[in-house]
C-alpha positions as CSV (number, residue, x, y, z in Angstrom):
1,X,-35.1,-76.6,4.2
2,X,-31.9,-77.3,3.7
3,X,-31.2,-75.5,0.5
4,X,-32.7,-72.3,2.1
5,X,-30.7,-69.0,2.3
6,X,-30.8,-65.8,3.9
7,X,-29.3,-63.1,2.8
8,X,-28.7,-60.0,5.4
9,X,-27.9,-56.5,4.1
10,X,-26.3,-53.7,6.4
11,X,-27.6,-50.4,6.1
12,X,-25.5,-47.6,4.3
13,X,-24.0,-45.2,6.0
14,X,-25.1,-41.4,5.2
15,X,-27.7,-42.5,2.9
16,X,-28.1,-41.5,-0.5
17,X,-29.9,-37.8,0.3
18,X,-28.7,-34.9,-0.7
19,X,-28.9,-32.3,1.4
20,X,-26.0,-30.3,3.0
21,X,-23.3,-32.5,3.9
22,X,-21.2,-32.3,7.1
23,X,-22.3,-31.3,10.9
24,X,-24.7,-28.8,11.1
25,X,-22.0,-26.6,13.5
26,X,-19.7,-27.0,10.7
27,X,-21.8,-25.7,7.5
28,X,-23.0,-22.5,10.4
29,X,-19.4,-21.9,11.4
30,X,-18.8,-22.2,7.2
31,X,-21.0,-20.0,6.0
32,X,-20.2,-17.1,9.1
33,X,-16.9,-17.5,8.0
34,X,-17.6,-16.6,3.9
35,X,-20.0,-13.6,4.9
36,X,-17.2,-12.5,7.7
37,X,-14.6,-12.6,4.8
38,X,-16.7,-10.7,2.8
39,X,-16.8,-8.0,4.6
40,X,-13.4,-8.1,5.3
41,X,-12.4,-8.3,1.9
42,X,-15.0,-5.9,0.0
43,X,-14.4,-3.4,3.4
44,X,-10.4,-3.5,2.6
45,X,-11.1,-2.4,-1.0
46,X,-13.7,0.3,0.1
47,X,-11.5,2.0,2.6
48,X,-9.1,1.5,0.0
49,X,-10.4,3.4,-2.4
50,X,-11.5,6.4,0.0
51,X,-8.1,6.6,1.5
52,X,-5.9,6.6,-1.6
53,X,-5.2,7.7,-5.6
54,X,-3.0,5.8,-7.7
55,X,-0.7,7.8,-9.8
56,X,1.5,6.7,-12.8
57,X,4.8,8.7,-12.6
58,X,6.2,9.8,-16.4
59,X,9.3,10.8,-15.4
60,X,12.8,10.2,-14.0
61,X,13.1,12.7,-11.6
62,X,12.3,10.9,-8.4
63,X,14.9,8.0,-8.8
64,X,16.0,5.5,-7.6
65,X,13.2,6.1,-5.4
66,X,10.5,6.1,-8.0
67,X,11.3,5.0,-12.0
68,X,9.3,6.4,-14.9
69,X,6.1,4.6,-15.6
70,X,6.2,3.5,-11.9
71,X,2.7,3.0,-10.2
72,X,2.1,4.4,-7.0
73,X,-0.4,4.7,-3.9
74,X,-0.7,8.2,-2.8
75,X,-2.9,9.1,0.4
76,X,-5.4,12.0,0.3
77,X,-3.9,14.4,2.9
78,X,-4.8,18.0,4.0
79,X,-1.8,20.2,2.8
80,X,-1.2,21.4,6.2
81,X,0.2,17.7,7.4
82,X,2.5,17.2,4.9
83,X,6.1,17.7,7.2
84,X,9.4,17.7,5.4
85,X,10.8,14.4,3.7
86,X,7.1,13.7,2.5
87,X,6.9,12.6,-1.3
88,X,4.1,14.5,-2.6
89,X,1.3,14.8,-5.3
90,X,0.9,18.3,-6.1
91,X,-0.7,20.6,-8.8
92,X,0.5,24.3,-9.2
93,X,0.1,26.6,-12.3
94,X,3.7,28.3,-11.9
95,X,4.8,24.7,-12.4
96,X,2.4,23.4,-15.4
97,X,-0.7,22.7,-13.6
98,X,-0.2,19.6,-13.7
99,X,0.2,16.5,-10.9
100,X,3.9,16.4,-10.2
101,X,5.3,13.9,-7.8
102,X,8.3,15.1,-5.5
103,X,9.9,15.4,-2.5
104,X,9.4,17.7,0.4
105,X,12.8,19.7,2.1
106,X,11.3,22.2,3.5
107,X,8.8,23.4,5.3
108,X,7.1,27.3,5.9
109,X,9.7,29.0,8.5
110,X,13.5,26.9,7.3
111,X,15.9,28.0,5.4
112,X,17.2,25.6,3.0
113,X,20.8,25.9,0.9
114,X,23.0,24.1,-1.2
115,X,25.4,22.3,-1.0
116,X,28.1,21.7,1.7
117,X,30.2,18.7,2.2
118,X,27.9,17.8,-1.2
119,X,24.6,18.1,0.9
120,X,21.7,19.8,1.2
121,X,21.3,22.1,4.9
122,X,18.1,22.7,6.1
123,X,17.9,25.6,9.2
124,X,22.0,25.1,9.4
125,X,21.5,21.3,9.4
126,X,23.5,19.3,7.1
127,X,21.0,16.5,5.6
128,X,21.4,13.0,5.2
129,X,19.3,12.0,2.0
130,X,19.6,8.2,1.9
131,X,17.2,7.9,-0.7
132,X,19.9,9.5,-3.2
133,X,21.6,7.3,-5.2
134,X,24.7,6.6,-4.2
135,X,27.6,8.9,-4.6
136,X,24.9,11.4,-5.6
137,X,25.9,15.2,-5.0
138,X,22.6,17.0,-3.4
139,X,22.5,19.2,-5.9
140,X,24.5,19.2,-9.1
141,X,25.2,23.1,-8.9
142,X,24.5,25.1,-5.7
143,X,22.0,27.2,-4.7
144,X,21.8,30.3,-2.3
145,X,19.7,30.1,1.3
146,X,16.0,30.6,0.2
147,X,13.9,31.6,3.7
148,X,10.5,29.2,2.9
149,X,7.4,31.2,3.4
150,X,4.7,30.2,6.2
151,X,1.9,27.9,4.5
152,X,4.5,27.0,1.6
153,X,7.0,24.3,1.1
154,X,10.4,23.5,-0.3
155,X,10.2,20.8,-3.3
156,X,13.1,18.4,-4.6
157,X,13.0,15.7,-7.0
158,X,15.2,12.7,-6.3
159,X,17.2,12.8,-9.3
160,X,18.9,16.2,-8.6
161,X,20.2,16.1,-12.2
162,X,17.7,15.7,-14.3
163,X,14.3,16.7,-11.9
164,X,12.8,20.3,-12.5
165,X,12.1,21.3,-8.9
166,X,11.8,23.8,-6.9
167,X,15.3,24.9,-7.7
168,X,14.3,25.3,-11.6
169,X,11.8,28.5,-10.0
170,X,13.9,30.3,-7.6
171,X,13.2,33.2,-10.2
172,X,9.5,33.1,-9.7
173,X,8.0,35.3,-6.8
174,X,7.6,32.6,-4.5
175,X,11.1,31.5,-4.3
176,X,10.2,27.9,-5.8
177,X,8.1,27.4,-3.2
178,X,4.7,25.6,-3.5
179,X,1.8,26.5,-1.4
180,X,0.8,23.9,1.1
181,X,-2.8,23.9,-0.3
182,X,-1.6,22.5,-3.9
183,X,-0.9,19.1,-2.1
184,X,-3.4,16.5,-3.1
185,X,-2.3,13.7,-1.9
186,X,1.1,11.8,-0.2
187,X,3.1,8.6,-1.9
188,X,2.9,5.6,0.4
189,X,4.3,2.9,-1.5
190,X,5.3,1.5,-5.2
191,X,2.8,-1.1,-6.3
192,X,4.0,-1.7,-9.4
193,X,6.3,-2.9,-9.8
194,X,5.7,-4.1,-5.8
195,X,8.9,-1.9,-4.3
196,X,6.2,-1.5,-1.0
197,X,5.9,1.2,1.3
198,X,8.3,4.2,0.7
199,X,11.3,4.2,3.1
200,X,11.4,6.6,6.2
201,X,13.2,9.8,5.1
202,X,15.0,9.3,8.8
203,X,17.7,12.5,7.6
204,X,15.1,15.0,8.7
205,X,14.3,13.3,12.2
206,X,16.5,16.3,13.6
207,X,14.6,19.0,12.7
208,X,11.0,17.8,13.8
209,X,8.6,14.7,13.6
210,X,8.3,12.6,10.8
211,X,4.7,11.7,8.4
212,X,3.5,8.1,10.0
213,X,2.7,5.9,7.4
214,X,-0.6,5.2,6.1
215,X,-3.3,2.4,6.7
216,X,-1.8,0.5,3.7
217,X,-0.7,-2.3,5.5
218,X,-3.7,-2.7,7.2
219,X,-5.9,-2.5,4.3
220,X,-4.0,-5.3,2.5
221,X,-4.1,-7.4,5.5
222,X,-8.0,-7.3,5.9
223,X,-8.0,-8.2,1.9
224,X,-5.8,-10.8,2.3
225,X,-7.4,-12.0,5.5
226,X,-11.2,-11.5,4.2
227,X,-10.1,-14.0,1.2
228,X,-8.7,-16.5,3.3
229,X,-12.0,-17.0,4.9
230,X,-14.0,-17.0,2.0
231,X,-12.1,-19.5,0.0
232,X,-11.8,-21.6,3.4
233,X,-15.3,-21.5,4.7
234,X,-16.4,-22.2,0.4
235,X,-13.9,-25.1,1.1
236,X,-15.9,-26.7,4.1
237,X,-18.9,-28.3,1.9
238,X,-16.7,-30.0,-0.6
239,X,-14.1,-31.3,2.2
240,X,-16.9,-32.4,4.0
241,X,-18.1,-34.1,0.8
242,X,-15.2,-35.5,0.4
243,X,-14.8,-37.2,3.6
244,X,-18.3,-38.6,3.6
245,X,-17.5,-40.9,0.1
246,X,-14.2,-41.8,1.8
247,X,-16.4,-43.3,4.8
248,X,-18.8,-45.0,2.9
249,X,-15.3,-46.2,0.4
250,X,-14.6,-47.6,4.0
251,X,-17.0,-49.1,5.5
252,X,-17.0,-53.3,5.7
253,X,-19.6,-54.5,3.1
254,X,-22.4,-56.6,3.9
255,X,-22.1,-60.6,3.7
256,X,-24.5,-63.0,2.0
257,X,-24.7,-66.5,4.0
């Protein structure tokens, strides 16, 4: 009996099946995560698309705020809460009939001149437009106090040089003014290339409230956030995969005696 041997084998850990791997809390909490993230992320993009237009601006006249051939994400708004400072999509036949991007002044009820001390004066207020380039004039030539009708606003573009604004119509019989109901939508931020959110046009704060930005920042944070959790609970099975061979890699073979 002496040549007799035995040989013991240890059973494998995990075994060789192949269903799910990891805990059965961890491929729940894995998959709530990926549907979660979904609706984050297809939710963003859908209240994303309700809230705002994209526009592609042609021309110079709103820079340095705004190049030509500059992308940007303009919110639907009602005419009636566009307040001054507000860069604006607008469509008036006087003016083309065509989508023009540019900057509100004035509002129905100011008065708005040019130029004193080289800057624009809204209801005897001297206006600090840091969104000029620098060492920018208001206004390359003057202009006399035009009284903005009630419902109707007061248009600049950026580039007081170049931009054919409201000042280019003070012939017309509305003064230059646009009516408040030819707003389609208001400019938010530069996407591309990604300049962000439009600064706060903080000159007018003396004269009355200011526009409060829009959901955009909260939009891109449920996108980003709704990703995060799909690509991290689609991670779990693989990880957990993972870890498994690493165990078994591990564990102490069985001896033969």
């Amino acid at each position: 009996m002496g040549g007799e041997s035995m040989t013991h084998t240890a059973p494998r850990s995990g075994g060789t099946g192949s269903g799910p791997v990891g805990s059965r809390t961890g491929q729940r909490l894995s998959g709530l995560a990926v549907a979660l993230g979904l609706v984050l992320f297809l939710g963003g993009f859908a209240w994303g698309a309700v809230v705002y237009r994209p526009y592609t601006v042609p021309t110079s006249s709103m820079t340095p705020t705004i190049d030509a051939g500059d992308r940007v994400l303009a919110q639907r708004v009602d005419g009636a809460d566009v307040r001054r400072g507000d860069v604006v999509v607008f469509k008036d036949t006087t003016w083309g009939n065509v989508p023009m991007v540019k900057r509100v002044v004035a509002v129905g009820g100011d008065t708005v001149s040019c130029c004193q001390d080289g800057k624009l004066k809204v209801n005897g207020k001297e206006i600090d437009e840091a969104y000029l380039a620098e060492g920018t004039p208001a206004e390359i030539t003057g202009f006399p106090t035009v009284n903005v009708p009630e419902g109707r606003l007061f248009l600049l573009g950026d580039e007081r040089g170049s931009s054919v604004d409201s000042t280019a119509h003070l012939t017309d019989a509305a003064g230059g003014t646009v009516s408040r109901g030819a707003v389609d939508a208001r400019v938010d931020a530069v996407v591309w290339p990604m300049n962000g959110m439009l600064a706060r046009p903080t000159g007018f704060e003396s004269l009355g409230d200011l526009s409060s930005p829009g959901p955009l920042r909260t939009i891109t944070a449920l996108v980003i956030a709704g990703a995060v959790l799909v690509l991290g609970g689609g991670a779990y099975g693989p990880l957990a995969k993972g870890a498994a061979r690493a165990r078994r890699a591990g564990a102490e073979p069985a001896g033969v005696r």
